[in-house]
C-alpha positions as a Markdown table, in Angstrom:
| # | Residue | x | y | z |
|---|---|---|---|---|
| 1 | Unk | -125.9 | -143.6 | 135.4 |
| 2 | Unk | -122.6 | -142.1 | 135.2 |
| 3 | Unk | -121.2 | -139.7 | 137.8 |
| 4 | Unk | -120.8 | -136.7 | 136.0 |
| 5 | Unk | -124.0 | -137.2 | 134.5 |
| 6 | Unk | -125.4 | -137.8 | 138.2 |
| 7 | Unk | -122.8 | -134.9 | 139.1 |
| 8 | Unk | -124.2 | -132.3 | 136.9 |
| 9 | Unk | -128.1 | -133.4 | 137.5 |
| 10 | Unk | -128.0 | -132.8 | 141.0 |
| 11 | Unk | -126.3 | -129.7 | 141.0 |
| 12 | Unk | -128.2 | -128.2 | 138.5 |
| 13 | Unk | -131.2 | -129.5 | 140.7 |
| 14 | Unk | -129.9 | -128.1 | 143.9 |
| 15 | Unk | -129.2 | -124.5 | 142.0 |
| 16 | Unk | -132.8 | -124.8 | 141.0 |
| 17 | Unk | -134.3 | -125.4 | 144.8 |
| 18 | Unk | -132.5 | -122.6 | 145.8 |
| 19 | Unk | -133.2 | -120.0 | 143.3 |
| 20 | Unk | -136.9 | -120.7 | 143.5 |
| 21 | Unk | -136.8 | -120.6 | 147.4 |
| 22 | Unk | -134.9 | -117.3 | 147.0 |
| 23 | Unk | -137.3 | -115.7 | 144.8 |
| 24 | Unk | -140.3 | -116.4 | 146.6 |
| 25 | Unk | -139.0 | -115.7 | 150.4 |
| 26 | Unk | -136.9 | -112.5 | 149.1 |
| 27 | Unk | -138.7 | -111.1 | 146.4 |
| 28 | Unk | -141.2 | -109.0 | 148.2 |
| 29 | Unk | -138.6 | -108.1 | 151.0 |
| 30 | Unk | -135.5 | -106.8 | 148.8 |
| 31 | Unk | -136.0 | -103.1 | 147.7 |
| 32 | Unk | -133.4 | -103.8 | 144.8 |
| 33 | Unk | -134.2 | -106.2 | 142.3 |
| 34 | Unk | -131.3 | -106.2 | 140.7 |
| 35 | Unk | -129.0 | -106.8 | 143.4 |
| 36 | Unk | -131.2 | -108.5 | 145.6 |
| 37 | Unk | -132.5 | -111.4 | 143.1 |
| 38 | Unk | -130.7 | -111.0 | 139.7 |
| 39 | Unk | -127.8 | -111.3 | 140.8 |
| 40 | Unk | -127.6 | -113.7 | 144.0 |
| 41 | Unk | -129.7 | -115.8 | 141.4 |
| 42 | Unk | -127.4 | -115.4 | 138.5 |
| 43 | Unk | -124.2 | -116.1 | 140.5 |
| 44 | Unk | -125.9 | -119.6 | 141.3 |
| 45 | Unk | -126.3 | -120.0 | 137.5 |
| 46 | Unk | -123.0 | -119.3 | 136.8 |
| 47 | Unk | -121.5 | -121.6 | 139.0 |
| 48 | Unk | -123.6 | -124.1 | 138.3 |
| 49 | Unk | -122.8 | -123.4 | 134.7 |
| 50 | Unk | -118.6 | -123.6 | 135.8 |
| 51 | Unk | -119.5 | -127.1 | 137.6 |
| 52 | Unk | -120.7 | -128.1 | 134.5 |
| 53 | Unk | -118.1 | -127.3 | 132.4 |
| 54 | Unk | -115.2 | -128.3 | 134.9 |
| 55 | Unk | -117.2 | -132.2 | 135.4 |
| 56 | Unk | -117.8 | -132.5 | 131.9 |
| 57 | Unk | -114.4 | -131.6 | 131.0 |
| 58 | Unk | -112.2 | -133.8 | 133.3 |
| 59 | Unk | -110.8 | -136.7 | 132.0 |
| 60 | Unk | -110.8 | -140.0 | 133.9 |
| 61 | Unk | -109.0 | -143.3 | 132.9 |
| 62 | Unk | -112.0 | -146.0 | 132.4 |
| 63 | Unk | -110.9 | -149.7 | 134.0 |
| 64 | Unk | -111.2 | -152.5 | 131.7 |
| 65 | Unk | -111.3 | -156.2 | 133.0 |
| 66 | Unk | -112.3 | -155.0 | 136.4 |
């Protein structure tokens, strides 16, 4: 597997875990839902979605004969 491919998986993974773990500790405590799971959840998104973009993106000289 390549690394940004293993790069991207696991941090799409990770923002995943988190989100869901959010949701179901904070969803019944946060008076807001807006504020208190919209957006902490759709920050994680977005930088997920940056990290995705930025590995994809990059440019890395392959080594041939090694």
């Amino acid at each position: 597997m390549d690394f940004k491919t293993a790069a991207v998986v696991s941090c799409w993974l990770s923002v995943a875990i988190i989100a869901s773990v959010y949701m179901i500790v904070f969803a019944r405590s946060v008076g807001d839902v807006l504020f208190g799971v919209f957006l902490p959840v759709g920050l994680l998104v977005l930088v997920a979605l940056f990290v995705t973009i930025y590995v994809t993106s990059s440019s890395t000289k392959e080594r041939i004969g090694t």
